[in-house]
N, C-alpha and C positions, 0 to 999 in steps of 0.2 A: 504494500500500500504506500503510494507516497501523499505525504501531508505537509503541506505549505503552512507555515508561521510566516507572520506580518506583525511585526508593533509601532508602538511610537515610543515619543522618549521616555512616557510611566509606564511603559513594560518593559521598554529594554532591560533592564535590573535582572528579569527573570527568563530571558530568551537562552541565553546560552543553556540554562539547567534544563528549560522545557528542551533546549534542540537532542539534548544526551539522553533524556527518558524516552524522546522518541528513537532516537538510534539506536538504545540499547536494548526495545524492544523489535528489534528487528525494519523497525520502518525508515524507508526514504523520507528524507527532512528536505524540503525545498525553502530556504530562507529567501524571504523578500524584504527585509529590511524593519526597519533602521536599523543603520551601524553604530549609533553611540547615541548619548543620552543628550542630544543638542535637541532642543525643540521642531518639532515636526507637528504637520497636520495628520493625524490618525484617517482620515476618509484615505487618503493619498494611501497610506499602506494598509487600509483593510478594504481597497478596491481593487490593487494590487493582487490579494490573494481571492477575490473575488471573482474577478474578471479569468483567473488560472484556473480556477475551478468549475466556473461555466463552459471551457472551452477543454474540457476534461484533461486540464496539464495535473491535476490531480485529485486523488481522491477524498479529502474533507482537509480542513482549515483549523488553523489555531490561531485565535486573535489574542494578543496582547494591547491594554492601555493602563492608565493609571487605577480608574475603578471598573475596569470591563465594559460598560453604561454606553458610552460611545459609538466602539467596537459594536457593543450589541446592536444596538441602531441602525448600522450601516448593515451589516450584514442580514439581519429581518426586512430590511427592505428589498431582498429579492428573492424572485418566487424560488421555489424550490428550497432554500438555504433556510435550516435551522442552525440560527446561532443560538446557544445555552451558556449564559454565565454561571459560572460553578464557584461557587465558594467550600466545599468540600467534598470528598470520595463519594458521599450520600447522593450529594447531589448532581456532579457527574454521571453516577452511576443510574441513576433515574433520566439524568439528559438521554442516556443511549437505551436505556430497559423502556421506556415510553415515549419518546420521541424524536424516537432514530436521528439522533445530534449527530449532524456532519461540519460542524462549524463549535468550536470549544473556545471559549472565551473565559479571560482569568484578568484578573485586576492587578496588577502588580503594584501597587502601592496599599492594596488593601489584604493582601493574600501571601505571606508569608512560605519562603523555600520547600518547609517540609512538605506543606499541605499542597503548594504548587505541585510540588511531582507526585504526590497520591490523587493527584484530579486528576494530570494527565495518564498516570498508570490505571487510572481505573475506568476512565475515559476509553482510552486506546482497547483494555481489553474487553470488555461489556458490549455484549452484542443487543440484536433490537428483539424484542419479545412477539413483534405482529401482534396478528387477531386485532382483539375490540381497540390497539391503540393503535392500528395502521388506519382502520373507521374512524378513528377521531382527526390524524391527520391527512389524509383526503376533506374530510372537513373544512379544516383551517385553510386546507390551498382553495376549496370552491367559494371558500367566505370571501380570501381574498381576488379572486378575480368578480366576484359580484358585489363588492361593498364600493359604496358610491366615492368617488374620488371627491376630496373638498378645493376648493378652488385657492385655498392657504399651501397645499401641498407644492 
């Protein structure tokens, strides 16, 4: 599987450790940046790994920002893409047991080394359950191609 990481300057802190738990579980790490903790626009590197993953350069996404918040935003706004903020194993592990999370999102100013690499290890290994939660999302994607767009968007 390869998986593209993308942060800005409030995830850089934690990219190097997320890039080794994914390689040390066997996966391709495609980095898309940032290289250093100098201020950056977070859309710019979470469209980055957006735009790689619609165009199947690879197989799910890891977003890094300061509180994840961001990140999350850019990446829910396109169809297909669930991004899951995880702040711990629990809740990684429910991103991918209920809502087949292809997009992992971690706050690096709010989320702490250890716990970072128990998301992403629990993240990476947790497969999707199906049944009644593949029905719910089918759901979410018909809501969102029939909810009325607001003219603020």
């Amino acid at each position: 599987m390869k998986i593209a990481i993308a942060c800005d300057h409030g995830g850089f802190p934690l990219k190097d450790l997320v890039k080794d738990v994914i390689s040390a579980s066997g996966e391709e790490v495609i980095d898309l940046g940032t290289d250093s903790d100098d201020s950056v626009d977070y859309p710019d590197y979470a469209y980055k790994a957006i735009e790689l993953f619609l165009n199947r350069g690879c197989d799910r996404i890891v977003l890094l920002c300061g509180t994840g918040i961001g990140m999350s935003i850019c990446a829910n706004r396109v169809e297909g893409l669930r991004g899951t903020l995880c702040h711990d194993a629990y809740t990684a592990r429910m991103a991918r047991l209920h809502n087949d999370s292809n997009c992992l999102v971690v706050g690096g100013r709010v989320t702490g080394p250890a716990i970072a690499s128990e998301i992403v290890e629990t993240w990476l290994k947790t497969g999707f359950e199906g049944g009644r939660h593949q029905a719910r999302l089918d759901k979410i994607e018909g809501l969102k191609k029939d909810m009325p767009r607001s003219s603020k968007a």
